[in-house]
Structures are given as structure tokens and as C-alpha cells.
N, C-alpha and C positions, 0 to 999 in steps of 0.2 A: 383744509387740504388733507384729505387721507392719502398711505400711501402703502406699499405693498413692499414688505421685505424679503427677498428673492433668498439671500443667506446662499451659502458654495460647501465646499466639501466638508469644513471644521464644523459648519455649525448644527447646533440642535438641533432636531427634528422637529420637535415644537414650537420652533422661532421661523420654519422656513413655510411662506405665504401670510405669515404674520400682518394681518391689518391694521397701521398704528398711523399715530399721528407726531409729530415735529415737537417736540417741549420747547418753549418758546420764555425768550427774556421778558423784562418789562416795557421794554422799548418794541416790543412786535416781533421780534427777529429771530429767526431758528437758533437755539446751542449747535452749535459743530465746532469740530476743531478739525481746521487745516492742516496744522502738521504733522495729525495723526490719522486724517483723513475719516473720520466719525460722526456720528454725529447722537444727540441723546432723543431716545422716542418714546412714547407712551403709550401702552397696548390696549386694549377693551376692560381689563381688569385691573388696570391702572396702576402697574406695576411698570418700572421705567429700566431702559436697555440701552446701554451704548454700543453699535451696530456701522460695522463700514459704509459708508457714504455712497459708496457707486453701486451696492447692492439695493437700494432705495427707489422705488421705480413708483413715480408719481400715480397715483389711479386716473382712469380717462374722468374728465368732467362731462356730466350729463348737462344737455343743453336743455331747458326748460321754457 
């Protein structure tokens, strides 16, 4: 699951359109944290960002 980081006023310039993906537990499951509303991602370059959650905007799935 790719996903596109939209980013708002505070952030980077080079983090906004950001194409990353979810850094994921052992068990399958996204890193996020709830009560901070975040979550941790990994970019092209594989360098890792913790990134507010509702700025995260899933990419459309192409149907094959």
C-alpha cells in the first residue's frame, strides 16, 4: 500500500507529495500512535518520518 503525504502549513517542502509507505510491525500491522495521532513511514530513499495520520491519503489502487 503506497500512500501520498499531503503535509499543511508547518511542513517541509520536501516532505509535501511525499510517496511512502506504512513501516509495519512483525505481526503485519501499521506503527501509529493514537494518542498522538501519527504514524511512522518510509520514503523511496528509505529514510523513516513520523507524519500526522489524517494527512496520509491512500494512493487509488489500479485494477488489473
Amino acid at each position: 500500500m503506497r500512500y501520498t503525504y499531503l503535509g499543511d502549513s508547518l511542513t517541509a517542502e520536501h516532505l509535501k507529495g511525499l510517496q511512502c509507505d506504512p513501516v509495519r510491525r512483525p505481526d503485519g500491522r501499521c506503527i501509529v500512535s493514537v494518542r498522538f495521532a501519527s504514524a511512522l513511514i518510509v520514503d523511496e530513499a528509505g529514510n523513516r518520518h513520523v507524519v500526522k495520520r489524517r494527512r496520509l491519503r491512500l494512493n487509488n489502487k489500479r485494477s488489473g
